[in-house]
LUMZAMAR-257571 format. One record per residue (C-alpha): residue number from 0; x, y, z; chain. Coordinates in Angstrom, 3 decimals. Example, Ala and Ser with C-alpha at 12.3 -4.5 7.8 and 13.67 -1.06 7.14 Angstrom:
# LUMZAMAR-257571
   resi         c1         c2         c3   chain
      0     12.300     -4.500      7.800       A
      1     13.670     -1.060      7.140       A
This chain:
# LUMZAMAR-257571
   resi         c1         c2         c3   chain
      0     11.272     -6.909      4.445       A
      1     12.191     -6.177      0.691       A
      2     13.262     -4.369     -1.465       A
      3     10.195     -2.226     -3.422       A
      4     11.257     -1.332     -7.207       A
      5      9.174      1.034     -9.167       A
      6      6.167     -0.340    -11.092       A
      7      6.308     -3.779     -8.897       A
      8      2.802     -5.288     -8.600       A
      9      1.648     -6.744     -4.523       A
     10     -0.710     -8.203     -3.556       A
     11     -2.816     -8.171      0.166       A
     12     -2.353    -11.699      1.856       A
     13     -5.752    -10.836      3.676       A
     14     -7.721     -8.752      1.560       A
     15     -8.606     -8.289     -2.098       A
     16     -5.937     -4.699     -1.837       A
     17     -3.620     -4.341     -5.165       A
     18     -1.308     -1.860     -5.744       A
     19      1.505     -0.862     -8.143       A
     20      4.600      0.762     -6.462       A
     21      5.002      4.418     -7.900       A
     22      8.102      5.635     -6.088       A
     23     10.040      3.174     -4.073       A
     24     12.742      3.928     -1.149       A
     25     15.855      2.970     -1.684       A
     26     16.167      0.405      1.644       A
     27     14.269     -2.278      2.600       A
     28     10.772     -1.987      2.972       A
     29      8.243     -3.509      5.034       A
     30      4.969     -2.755      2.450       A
     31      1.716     -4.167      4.862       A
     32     -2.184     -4.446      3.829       A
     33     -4.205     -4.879      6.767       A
     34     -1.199     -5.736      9.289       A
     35      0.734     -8.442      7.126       A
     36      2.994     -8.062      4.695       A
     37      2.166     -7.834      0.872       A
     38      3.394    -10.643     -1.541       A
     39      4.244     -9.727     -5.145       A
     40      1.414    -10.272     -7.533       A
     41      3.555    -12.979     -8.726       A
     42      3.769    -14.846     -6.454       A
     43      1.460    -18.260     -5.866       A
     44      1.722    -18.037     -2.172       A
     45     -1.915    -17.189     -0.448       A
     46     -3.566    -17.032      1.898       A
     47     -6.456    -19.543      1.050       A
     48     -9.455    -17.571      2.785       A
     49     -8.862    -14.460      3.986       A
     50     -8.383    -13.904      7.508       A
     51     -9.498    -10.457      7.380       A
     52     -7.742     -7.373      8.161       A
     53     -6.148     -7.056     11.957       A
     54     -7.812     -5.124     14.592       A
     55     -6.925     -0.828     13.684       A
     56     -5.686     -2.048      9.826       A
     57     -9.411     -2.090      8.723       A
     58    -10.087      0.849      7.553       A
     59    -10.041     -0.010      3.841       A
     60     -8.161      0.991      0.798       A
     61     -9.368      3.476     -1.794       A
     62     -9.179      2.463     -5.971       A
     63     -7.272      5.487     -7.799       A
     64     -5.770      6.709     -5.035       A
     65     -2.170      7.122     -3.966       A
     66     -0.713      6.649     -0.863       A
     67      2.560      7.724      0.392       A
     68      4.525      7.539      3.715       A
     69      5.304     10.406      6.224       A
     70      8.882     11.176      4.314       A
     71      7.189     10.726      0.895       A
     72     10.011      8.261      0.088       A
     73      7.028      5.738     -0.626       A
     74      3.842      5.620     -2.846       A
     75      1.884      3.530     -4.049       A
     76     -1.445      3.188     -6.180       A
     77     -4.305      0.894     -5.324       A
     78     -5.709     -0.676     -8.351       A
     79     -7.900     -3.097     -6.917       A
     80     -9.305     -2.095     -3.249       A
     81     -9.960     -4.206     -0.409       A
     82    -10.897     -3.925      3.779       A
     83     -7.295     -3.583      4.900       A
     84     -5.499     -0.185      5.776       A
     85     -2.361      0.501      4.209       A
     86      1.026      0.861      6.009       A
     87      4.951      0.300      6.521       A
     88      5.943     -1.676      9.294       A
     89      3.443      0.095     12.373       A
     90      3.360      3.376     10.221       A
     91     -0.082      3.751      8.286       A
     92     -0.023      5.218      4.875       A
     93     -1.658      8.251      4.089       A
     94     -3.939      9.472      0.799       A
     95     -1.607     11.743     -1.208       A
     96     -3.004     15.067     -1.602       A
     97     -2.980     17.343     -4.373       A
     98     -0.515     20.275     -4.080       A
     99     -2.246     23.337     -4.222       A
    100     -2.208     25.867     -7.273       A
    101     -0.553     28.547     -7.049       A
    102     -2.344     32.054     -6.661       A
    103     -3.250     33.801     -9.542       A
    104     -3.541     37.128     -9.494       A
């Protein structure tokens, strides 16, 4: 686990997934791409071939969109995609939706 900071950069350790952290929580995170944990883009460590996303994490991740937790304490934004599903520890991450207008009358 880590600790996510705005505008950090990860990286999927078994897909081609990146995203940019828009809002981060303030504890420790456990930020996952296909079941295993991202690695800052930074970061040299990989994964030489990809071992593909784990069974139930494979159901891709979307380029533009943002994806946020059940609290909406995290988001992120995928700027590359990839095969693996999104999550936080177990929990999957969900595409943000756009808040409704209000009615004009």
């Amino acid at each position: 686990m880590t600790v996510l900071k705005t505008g950090g950069r990860y990286r999927s350790q078994v897909c081609d997934t990146e995203v940019i952290v828009v809002r981060a929580p303030s504890a420790e995170s456990d930020l996952r791409c296909g079941g295993t944990a991202m690695v800052r883009l930074e970061d040299q460590a990989t994964v030489a071939a990809h071992s593909g996303p784990a069974d139930g994490w494979d159901g891709g991740s979307l380029l533009g969109k943002r994806y946020t937790d059940a609290d909406g304490t995290l988001e992120v934004l995928v700027t590359k995609p990839g095969r693996g599903s999104l999550g936080v520890g177990d929990a999957a991450l969900e595409v943000k939706r756009a808040k409704p207008l209000p009615a004009s009358d």
